[in-house]
C-alpha positions as CSV (number, residue, x, y, z in Angstrom):
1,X,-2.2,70.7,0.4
2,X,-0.6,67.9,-1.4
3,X,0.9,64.5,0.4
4,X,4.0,62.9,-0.6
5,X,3.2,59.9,-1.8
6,X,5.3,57.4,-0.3
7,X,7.3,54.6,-2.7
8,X,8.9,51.3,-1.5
9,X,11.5,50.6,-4.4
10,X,11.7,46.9,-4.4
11,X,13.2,46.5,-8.1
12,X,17.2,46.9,-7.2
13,X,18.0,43.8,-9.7
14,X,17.0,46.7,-12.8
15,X,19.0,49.4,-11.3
16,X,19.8,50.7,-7.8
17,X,19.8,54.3,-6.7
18,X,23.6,55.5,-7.2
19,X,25.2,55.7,-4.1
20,X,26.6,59.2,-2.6
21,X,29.9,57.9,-2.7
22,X,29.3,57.4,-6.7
23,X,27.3,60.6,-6.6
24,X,30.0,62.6,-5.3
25,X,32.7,60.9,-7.4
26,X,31.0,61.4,-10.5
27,X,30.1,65.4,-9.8
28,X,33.9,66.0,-9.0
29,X,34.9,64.3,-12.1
30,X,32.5,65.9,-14.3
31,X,33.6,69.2,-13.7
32,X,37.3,68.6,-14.8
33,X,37.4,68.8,-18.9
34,X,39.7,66.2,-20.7
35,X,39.2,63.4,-23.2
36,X,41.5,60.3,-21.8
37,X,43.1,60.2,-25.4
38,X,44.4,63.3,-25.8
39,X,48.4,63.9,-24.6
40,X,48.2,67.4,-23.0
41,X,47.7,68.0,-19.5
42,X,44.1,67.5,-19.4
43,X,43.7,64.8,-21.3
44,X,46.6,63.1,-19.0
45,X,44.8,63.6,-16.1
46,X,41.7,62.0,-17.6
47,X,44.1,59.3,-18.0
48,X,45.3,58.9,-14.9
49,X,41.3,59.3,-13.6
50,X,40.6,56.3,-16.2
51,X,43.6,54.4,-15.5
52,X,43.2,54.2,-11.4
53,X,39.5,53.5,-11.6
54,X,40.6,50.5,-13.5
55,X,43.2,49.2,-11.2
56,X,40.3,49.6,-8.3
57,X,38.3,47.4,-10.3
58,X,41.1,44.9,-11.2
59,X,41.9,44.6,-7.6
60,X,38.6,43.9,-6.5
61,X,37.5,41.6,-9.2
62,X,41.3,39.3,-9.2
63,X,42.0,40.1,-12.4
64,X,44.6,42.6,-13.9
65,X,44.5,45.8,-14.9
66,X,45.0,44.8,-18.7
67,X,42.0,42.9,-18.8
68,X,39.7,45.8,-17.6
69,X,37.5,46.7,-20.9
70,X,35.6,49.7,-20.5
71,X,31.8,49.6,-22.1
72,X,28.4,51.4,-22.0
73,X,27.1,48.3,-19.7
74,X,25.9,45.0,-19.4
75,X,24.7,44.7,-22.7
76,X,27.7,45.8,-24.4
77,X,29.7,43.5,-22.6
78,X,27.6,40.2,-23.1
79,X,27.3,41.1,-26.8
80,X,31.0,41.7,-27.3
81,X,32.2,39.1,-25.5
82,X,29.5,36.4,-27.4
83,X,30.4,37.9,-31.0
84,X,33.7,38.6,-30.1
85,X,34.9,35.2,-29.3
86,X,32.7,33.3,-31.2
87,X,33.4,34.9,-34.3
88,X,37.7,35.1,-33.7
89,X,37.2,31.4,-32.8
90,X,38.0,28.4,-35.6
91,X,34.9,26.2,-33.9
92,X,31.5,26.4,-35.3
93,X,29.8,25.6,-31.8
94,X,27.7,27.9,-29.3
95,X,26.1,26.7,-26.6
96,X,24.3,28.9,-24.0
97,X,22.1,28.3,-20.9
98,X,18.5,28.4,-21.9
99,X,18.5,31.5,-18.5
100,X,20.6,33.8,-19.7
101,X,20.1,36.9,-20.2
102,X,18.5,38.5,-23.9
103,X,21.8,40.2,-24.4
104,X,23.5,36.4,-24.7
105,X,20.5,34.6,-26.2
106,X,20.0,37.4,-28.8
107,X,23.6,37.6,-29.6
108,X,24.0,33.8,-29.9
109,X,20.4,33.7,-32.2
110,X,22.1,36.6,-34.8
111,X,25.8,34.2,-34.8
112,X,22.8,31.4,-36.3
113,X,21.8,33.9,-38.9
114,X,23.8,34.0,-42.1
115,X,25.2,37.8,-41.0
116,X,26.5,36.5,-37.7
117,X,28.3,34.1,-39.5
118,X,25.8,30.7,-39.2
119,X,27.2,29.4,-35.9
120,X,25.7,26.1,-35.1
121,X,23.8,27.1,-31.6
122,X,23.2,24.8,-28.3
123,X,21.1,26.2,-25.8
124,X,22.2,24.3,-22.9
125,X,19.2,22.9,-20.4
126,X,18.8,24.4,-17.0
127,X,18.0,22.8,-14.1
128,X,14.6,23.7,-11.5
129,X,16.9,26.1,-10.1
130,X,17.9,27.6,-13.2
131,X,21.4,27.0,-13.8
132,X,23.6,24.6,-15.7
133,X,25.2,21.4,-14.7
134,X,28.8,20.7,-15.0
135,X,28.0,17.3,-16.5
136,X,25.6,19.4,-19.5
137,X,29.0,20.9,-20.3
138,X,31.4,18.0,-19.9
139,X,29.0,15.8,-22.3
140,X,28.7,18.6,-24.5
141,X,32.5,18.9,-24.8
142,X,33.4,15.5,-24.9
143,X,31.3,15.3,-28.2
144,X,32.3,18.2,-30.0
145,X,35.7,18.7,-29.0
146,X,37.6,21.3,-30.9
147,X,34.4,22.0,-32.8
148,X,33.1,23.9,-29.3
149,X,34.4,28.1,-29.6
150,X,32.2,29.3,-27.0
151,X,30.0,28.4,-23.6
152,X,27.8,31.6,-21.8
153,X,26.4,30.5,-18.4
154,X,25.7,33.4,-16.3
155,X,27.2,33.5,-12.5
156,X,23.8,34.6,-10.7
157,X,20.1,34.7,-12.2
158,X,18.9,38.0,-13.0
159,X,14.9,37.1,-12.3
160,X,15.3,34.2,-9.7
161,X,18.6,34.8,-8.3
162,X,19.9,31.2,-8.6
163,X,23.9,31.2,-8.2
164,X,25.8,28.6,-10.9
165,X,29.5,26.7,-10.1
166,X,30.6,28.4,-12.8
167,X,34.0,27.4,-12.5
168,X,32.9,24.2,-12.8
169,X,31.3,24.6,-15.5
170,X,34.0,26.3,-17.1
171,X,36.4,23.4,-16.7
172,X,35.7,20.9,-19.2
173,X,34.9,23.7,-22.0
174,X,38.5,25.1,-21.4
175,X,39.8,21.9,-21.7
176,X,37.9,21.3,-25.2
177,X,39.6,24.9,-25.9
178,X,36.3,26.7,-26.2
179,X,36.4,30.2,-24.5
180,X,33.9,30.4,-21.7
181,X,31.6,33.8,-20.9
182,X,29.9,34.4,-17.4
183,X,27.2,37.2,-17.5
184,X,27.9,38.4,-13.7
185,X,26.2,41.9,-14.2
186,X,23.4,40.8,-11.0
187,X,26.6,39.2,-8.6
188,X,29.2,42.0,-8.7
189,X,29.2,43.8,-6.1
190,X,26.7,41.4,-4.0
191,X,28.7,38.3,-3.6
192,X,32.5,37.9,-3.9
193,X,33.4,37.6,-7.5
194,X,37.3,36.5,-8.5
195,X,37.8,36.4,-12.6
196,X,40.8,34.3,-11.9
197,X,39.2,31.9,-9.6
198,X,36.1,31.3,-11.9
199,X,38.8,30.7,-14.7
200,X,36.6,32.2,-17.6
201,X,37.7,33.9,-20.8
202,X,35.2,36.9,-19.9
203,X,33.2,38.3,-17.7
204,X,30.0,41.1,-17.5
205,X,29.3,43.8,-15.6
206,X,27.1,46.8,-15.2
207,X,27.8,49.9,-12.9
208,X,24.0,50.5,-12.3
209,X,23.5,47.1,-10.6
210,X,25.6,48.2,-7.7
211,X,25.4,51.7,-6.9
212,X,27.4,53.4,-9.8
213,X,25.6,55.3,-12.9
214,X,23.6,54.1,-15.4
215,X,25.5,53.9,-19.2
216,X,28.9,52.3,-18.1
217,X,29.8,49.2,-17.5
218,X,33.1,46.6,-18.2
219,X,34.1,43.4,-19.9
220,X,36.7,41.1,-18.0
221,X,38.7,39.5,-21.0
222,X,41.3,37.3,-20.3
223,X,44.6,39.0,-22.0
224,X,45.1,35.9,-23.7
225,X,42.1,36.0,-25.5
226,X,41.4,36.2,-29.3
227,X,38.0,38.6,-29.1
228,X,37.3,40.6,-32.4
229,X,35.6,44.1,-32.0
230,X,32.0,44.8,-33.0
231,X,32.2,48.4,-33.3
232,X,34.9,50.5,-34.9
233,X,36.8,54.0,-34.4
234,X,39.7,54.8,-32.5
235,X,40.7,51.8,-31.2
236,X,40.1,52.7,-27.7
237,X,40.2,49.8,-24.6
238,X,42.2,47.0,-26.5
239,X,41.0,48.1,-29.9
240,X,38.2,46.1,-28.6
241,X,36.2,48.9,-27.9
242,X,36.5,52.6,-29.6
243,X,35.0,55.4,-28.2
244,X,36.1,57.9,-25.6
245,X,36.0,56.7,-22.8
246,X,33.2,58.2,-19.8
247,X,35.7,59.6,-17.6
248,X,32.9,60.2,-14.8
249,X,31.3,57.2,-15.5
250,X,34.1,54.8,-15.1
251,X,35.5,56.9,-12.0
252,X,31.7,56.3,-10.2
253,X,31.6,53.2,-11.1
254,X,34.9,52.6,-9.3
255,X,33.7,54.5,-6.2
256,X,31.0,52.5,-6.1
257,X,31.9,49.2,-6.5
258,X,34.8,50.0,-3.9
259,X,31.9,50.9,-1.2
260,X,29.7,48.1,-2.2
261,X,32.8,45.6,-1.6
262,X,34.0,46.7,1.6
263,X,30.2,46.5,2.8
264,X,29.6,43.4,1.1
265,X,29.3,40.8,4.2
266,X,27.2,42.7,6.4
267,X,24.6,43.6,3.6
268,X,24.5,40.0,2.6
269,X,23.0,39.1,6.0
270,X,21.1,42.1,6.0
271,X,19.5,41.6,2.8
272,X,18.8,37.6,3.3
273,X,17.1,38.3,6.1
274,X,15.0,40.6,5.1
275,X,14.7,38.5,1.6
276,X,13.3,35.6,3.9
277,X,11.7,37.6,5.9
278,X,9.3,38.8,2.9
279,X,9.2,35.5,1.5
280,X,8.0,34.0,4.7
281,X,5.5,37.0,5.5
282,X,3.9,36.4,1.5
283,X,4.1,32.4,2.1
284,X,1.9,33.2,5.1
285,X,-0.7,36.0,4.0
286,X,-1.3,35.1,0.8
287,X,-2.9,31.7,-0.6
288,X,-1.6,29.3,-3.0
289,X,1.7,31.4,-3.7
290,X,5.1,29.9,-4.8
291,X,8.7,30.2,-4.6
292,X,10.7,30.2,-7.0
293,X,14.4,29.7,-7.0
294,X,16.3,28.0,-4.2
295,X,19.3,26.7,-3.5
296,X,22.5,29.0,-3.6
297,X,21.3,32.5,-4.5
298,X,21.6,36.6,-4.0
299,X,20.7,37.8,-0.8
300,X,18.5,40.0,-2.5
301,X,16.2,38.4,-5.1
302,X,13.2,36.6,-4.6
303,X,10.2,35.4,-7.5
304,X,7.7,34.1,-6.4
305,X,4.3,33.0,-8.7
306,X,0.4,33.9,-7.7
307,X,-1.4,31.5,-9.4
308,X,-4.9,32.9,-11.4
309,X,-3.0,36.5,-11.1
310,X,-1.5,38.3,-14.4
311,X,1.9,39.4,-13.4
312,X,1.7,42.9,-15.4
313,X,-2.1,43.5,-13.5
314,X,0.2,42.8,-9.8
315,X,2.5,45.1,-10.7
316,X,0.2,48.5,-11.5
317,X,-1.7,47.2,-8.7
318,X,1.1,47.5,-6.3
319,X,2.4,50.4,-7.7
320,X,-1.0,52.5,-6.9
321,X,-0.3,50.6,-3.3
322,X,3.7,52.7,-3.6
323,X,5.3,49.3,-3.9
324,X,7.4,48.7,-7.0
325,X,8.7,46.1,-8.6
326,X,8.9,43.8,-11.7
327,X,8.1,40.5,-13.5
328,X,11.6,40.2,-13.8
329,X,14.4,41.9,-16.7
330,X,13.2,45.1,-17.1
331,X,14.8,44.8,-20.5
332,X,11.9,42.9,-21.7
333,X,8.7,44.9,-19.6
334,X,5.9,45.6,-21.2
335,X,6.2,42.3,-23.2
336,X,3.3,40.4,-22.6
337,X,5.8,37.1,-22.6
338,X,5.9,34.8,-20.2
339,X,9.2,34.7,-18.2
340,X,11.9,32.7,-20.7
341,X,13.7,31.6,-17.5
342,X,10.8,30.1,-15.8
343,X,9.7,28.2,-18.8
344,X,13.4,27.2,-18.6
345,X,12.7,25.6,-15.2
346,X,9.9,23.7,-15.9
347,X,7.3,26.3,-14.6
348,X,4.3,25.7,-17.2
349,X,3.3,29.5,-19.2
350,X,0.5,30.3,-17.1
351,X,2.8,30.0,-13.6
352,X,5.7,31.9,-15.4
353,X,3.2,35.0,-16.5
354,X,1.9,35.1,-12.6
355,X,5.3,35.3,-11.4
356,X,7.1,38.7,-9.6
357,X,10.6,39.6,-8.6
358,X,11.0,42.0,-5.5
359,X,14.9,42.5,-5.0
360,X,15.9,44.0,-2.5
361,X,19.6,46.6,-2.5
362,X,21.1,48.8,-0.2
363,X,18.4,51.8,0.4
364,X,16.4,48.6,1.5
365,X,14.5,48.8,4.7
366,X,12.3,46.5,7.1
367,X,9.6,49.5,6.5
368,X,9.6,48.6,2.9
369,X,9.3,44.6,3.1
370,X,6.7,45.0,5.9
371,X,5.0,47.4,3.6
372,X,5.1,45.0,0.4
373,X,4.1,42.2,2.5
374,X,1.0,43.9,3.6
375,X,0.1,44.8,-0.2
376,X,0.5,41.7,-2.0
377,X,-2.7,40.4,-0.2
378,X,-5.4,42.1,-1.7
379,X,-3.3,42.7,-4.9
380,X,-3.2,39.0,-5.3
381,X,-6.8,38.9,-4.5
382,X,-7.8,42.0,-7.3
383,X,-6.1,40.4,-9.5
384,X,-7.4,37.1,-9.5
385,X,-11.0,38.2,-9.6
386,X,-9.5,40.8,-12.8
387,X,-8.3,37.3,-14.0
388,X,-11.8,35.1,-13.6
389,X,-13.5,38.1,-15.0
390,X,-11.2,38.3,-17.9
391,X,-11.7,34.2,-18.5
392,X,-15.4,34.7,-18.0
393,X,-15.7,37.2,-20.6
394,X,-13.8,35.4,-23.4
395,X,-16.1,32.1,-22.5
396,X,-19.0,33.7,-22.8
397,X,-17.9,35.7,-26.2
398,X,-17.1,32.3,-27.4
């Protein structure tokens, strides 16, 4: 007879289960036909579907309605917003945090390139809890001045979790007249998030990261904005964006960014304490390990480094164990690379490719972080003896 196997999903920060509420909205959605351009009855009622799920999201993001840009995700999103408003502005200047995400670095790297246009690019320095400094950017646009089009410092770290003021970053690049761009795909729907209050040009998000389905996402974008499009058809969502728009898609994502809001506060102290909780348990059973991080940060994240361990060998290791998690953006895994935002720190390669990111979501339980707890011991130990072996074997060969 065969067991279930039982799995302790510990890797919310790359996408979290959809919630029923999403589930539900999506399944009632998809069973209406009607494209959300199209002037007959169907199509209007698409429209209306399209139209409310953005006022939901408007409400609960303080912005308007108008500035509600529909996209396939996260991705999208950053690498609009980057080319977008780099390329429509008259400065030659780009300067991103050296943590952000690969969909802002890459898309800053191709604006260097001669195709993107050979934007002079500034990867801004991080601090040891990953974020930028308000004084990195007030330097930074006190030189350049109106040569400065765009700054991209993401709100919370997607592999450590680390919250930025970016507001106050924001400040002195809006008053060079750059735009500014906040990747804030990890801290919707976990922590409050006000577009108007930050007082960026744009802002990120994914529906996947909170509950909704995989394949949507939006782009805040101040109305104000110049932002030229990097994809062309029928001129859908500002003529920013063509494409008919997922009518299911953006309707779940509004369900479920409505349930994770109104649940917000309670799941914040749920999940920090059980954050800590795992931290504290690893801190204690397992020798040598750090944490990473600190500071202001999700209530859901933690990274923490096993010295003499191979991050990738932890992670099979705990997944025969039914415990699963990551070395951080699922983006990059299977890339034997140390983590780019560690280095960024100050973590030295061999501490940032030791490193793992449990995070933690609303399907979370104490059963699960007990469980993890109680398998990072021995996987630690495995793999550091996998880890001597490995370094005895290429001593000896040499």
């Amino acid at each position: 007879m065969r067991t279930t196997r039982t799995v302790h999903y510990l890797d919310h920060a790359a996408t979290t289960p959809m919630r029923p509420a999403a589930v539900a909205a999506y399944a009632e959605a998809a069973s209406t036909v009607g494209n959300a351009s199209s002037l007959h009855g169907s199509g209007r009622r698409a429209r209306r579907r399209v139209e409310e799920a953005r006022e939901l999201l408007a409400h609960h993001l303080g912005c308007r309605p108008s500035e509600v840009v529909f996209t396939s995700g996260g991705t999208e999103a950053d690498n609009l917003a980057v080319l977008g408003l780099a390329t429509a502005a008259a400065g030659d200047v780009v300067a991103v945090s050296a943590a952000e995400h690969h969909s802002v670095l890459d898309a800053a790297e191709h604006l260097s390139s001669e195709r993107g246009g050979r934007k002079d690019v500034r990867v801004l320095p991080v601090d040891d809890r990953g974020v930028v400094r308000p004084d990195t950017v007030r330097e930074l646009s006190e030189n350049l001045g109106p040569r400065l089009a765009l700054v991209a410092t993401m709100l919370a770290n997607n592999e450590i979790g680390s919250i930025t003021d970016v507001a106050a970053v924001a400040e002195p690049a809006l008053s060079a007249g750059a735009a500014v761009h906040t990747d804030a795909v990890q801290a919707v729907g976990h922590i409050p998030v006000n577009f108007e209050a930050l007082g960026v040009t744009s802002l990120s998000l994914s529906a996947h990261k909170f509950g909704g389905p995989l394949g949507v996402g939006a782009l805040l974008l101040d109305r104000g904005a110049e932002c030229r499009p990097i994809g062309f058809g029928g001129g859908q969502e500002r003529d920013l964006r063509s494409g008919s728009v997922d009518v299911p898609g953006v309707v779940a994502m509004a369900a479920a960014l409505d349930e994770a809001v109104r649940e917000m506060e309670s799941e914040a102290q749920r999940l920090a304490a059980l954050r800590d909780r795992l931290v504290e348990g690893v801190l204690e059973t397992v020798p040598g390990v750090i944490g990473n991080g600190g500071g202001q940060r999700l209530p859901g994240i933690a990274n923490l480094t096993f010295p003499g361990c191979s991050g990738e060998s932890l992670i099979l290791l705990l997944d025969a164990a039914g415990i699963e998690c990551s070395t951080g953006s699922a983006c990059t895994a299977g890339v034997a690379e140390p983590s780019h935002v560690l280095l960024a720190t100050g973590a030295d390669e061999a501490a940032a490719r030791s490193s793992l990111r449990l995070s933690l979501g609303y399907t979370t339980t104490e059963s699960d972080v007990d469980e993890a707890i109680a398998a990072l011991g021995p996987a630690a130990e495995r793999a550091r003896v996998a880890g001597l072996g490995l370094s005895g074997a290429g001593a000896s060969a040499s």
